[in-house]
N, C-alpha and C positions, 0 to 999 in steps of 0.2 A: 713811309708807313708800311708796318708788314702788311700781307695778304695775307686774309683770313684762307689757314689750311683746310676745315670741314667743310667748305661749301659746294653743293650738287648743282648738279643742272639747274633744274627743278627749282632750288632755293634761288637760284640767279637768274630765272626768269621772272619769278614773284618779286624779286628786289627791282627789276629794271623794269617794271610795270610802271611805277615812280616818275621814268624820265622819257614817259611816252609810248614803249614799246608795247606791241601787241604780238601774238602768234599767227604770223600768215600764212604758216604749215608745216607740216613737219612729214619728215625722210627716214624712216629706218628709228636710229638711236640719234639724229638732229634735230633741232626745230628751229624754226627761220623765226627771226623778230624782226619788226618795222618799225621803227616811228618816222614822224612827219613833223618832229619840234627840230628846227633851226634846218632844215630840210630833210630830205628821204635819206633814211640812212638805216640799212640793214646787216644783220650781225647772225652768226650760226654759232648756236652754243650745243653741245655735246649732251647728251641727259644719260649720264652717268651719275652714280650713289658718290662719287667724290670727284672734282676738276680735277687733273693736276695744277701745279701751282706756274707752270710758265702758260700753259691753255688759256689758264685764268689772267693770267698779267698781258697775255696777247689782247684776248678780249676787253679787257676792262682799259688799254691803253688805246686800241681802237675808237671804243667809243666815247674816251677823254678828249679824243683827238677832235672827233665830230663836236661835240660841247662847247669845246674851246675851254676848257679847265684843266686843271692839274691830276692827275691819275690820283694823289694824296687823295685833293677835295674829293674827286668822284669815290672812294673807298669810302671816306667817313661820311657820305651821304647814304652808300648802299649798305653798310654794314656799322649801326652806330653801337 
């Protein structure tokens, strides 16, 4: 599945609100996320007006990986 090209920080941290994550702080232009579904597992996303598209495939692969799902599923769940 493509990756959606428009997507912001900002909009990727309100989408991964969804599968637990919370904001446990943020650095400069970072902000740290946490969840605690299928254990502790933390991610730094960029809060930039647009991802670039591998930033964005890093992240979103990462936290397929923690899920245990397929980076597909995890996209058509965060962006339907």
């Amino acid at each position: 599945m493509r990756l959606p090209r428009d997507v912001s920080g900002d909009d990727l941290v309100q989408a991964l609100k969804t599968f637990g994550y919370q904001v446990t702080r943020q650095t400069g232009s970072h902000i740290r996320l946490t969840t605690k579904e299928h254990g502790e597992h933390q991610i730094t996303i960029p809060k930039h007006v647009s991802l670039r598209v591998g930033t964005l495939s890093g992240i979103l692969s990462d936290i397929a990986k923690h899920f245990e799902i397929s980076r597909d599923e995890l996209i058509k769940q965060l962006f339907p």
